[in-house]
C-alpha positions, -999 to 999 in steps of 0.1 A, spaced: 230 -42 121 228 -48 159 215 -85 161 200 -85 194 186 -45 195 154 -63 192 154 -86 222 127 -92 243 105 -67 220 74 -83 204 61 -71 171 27 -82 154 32 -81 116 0 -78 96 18 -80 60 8 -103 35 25 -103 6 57 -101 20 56 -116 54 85 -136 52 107 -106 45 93 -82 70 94 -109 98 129 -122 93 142 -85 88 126 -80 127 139 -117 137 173 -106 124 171 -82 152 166 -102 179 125 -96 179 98 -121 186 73 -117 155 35 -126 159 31 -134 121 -9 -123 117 -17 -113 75 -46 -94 76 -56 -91 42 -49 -113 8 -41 -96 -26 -58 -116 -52 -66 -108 -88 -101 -92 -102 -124 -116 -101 -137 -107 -143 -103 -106 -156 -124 -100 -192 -129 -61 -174 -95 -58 -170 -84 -69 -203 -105 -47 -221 -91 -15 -205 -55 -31 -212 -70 -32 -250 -81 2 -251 -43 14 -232 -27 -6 -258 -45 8 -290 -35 43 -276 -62 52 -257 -48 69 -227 -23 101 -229 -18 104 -190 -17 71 -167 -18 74 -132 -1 46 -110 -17 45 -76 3 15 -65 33 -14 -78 11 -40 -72 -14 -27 -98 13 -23 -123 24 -59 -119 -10 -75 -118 -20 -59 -151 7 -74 -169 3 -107 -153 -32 -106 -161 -21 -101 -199 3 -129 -198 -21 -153 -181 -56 -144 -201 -40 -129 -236 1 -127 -241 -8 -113 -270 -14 -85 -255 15 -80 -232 38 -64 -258 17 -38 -272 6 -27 -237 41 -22 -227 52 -4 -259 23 20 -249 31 23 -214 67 33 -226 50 66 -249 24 79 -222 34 101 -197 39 81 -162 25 95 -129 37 81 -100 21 78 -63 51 73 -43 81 48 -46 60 15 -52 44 19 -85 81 34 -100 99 2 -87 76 -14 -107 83 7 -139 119 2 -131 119 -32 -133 103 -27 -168 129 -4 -179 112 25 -179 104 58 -149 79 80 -140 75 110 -160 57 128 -131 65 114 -94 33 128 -71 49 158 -47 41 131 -18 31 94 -18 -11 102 -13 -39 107 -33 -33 146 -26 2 147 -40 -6 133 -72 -35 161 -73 -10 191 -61 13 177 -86 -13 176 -117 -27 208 -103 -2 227 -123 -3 207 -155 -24 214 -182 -56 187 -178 -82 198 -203 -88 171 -237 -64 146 -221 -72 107 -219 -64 99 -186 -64 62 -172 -59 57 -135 -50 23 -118 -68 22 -87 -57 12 -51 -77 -21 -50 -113 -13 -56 -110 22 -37 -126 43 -61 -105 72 -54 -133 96 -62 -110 128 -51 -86 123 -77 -112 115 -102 -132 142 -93 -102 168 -96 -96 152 -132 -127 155 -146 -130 189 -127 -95 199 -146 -109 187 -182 -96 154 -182 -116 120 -197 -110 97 -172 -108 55 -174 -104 33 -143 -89 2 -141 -90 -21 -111 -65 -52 -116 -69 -62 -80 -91 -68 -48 -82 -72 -15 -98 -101 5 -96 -116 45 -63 -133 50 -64 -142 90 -98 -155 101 -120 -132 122 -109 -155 155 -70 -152 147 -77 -111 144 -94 -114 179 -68 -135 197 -46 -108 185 -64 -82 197 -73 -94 230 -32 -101 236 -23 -62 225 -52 -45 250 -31 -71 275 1 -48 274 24 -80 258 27 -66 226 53 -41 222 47 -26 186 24 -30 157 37 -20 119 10 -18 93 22 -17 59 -14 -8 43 -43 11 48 -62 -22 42 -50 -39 75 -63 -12 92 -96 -12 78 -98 -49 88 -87 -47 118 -115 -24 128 -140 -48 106 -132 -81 138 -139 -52 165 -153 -44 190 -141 -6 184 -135 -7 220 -114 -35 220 -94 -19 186 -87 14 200 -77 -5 234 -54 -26 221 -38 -3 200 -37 25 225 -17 2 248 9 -7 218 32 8 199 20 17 166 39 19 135 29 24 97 51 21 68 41 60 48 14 84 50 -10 66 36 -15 42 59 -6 70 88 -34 92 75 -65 55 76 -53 56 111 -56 92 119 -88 89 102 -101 63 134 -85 84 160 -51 62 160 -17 79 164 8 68 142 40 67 168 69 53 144 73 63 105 102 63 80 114 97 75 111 99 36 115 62 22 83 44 27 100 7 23 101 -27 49 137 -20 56 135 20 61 100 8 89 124 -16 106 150 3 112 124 32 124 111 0 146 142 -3 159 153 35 168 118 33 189 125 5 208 158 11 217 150 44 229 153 43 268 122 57 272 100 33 252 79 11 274 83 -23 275 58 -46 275 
């Protein structure tokens, strides 16, 4: 690792739950890191909702559950070990007999760390790689539960299941909330349309959506048409397609912190990057 490649380069980092990690991976490199979370991860509100779908998992409910994200995974059983241990052992013993789908590397780090894998990894790390995955599997009688992406509803993929046969369950063991206050997202803002911000490196589709919530749009698409912008997978690539943002810098294939810095850093390095 070339300690100085970053130099002189100045990277806003709107990460939240690991900030510390992205940033000091940057500041490793030599970068200056404007440290900026855009959005807090906290648990649902009515934990009672969520235990009750981890009740009807557990007394084998479900044949098929898709995994949308790690963080899901994790809150799930922390919500069991905080509201009900009980009911933290029988959900896992389920977990380990249900076929496993998979959206992306996240959510089967997260088995991993349980001991167990993903029976079906999506074809790519979207919403649309689980479905072209499960598009060749039979669908039709199966129990399917489906941990969402923060409150998203996801109504494509639920829509293709119960279009496929499938009785579908939700579970949402997590909302996202404001992190920064609306003035920090601002200041931020106003200093990338100024041209001294090199790069930006979103990590979720979330931060996007909020960043475009403390507008203008003006100011948004200014200030992130006059930086470098960098997202950690397709997911997030695609929410910023979606608002007419080019995604500049993306890992090849692993869609991790250390995979997005080192894209960082192949960017700008390369002699033609601007600087700001």
């Amino acid at each position: 690792m070339d300690t100085s490649a970053l130099v002189g380069r100045t990277i806003a980092v709107p990460e939240t739950r690991e900030l510390d990690v992205f940033a000091g991976l940057l500041e490793r490199r030599g970068a200056t890191v404007l440290r900026c979370p855009l959005v807090a991860i906290r648990d649902a509100p009515h934990p009672p909702t969520v235990l009750a779908w981890m009740r009807w998992f557990a007394a084998g409910g479900c044949d098929d559950l898709i995994l949308l994200t790690g963080e899901g995974l994790r809150r799930l059983i922390a919500c069991a070990r905080r509201h009900e241990p009980a009911l933290e052992k029988p959900f896992l013993a389920q977990l380990a007999r249900v076929r496993k789908i998979t959206r992306g590397p996240k959510p089967a780090r997260a088995l991993k760390e349980l001991g167990l894998s993903a029976d079906l990894p999506a074809a790519a790390p979207t919403t649309e790689g689980v479905i072209r995955t499960l598009s060749s599997v039979e669908l039709r009688g199966r129990r399917v539960g489906v941990q969402l992406y923060g409150t998203e509803p996801n109504l494509p993929l639920v829509t293709f299941l119960q279009a496929a046969g499938a009785v579908v369950s939700t579970v949402a063991p997590y909302v996202y909330a404001d992190a920064a206050d609306d003035g920090a997202v601002r200041a931020l803002l106003d200093r990338m349309a100024s041209g001294t911000v090199d790069a930006i490196a979103f990590t979720s589709a979330s931060q996007v959506d909020r960043l475009f919530a403390c507008g203008p749009e003006e100011l948004v698409q200014r200030a992130l048409g006059r930086t470098m912008v960098a997202a950690v997978g397709p997911v997030v690539a695609a929410a910023l397609q979606a608002r007419g943002v080019r995604t500049r810098v993306m890992p090849a294939e692993s869609f991790f912190l250390k995979p997005l810095t080192s894209a960082l850093e192949a960017a700008l390095t390369d002699p033609a990057a601007p600087r700001s």
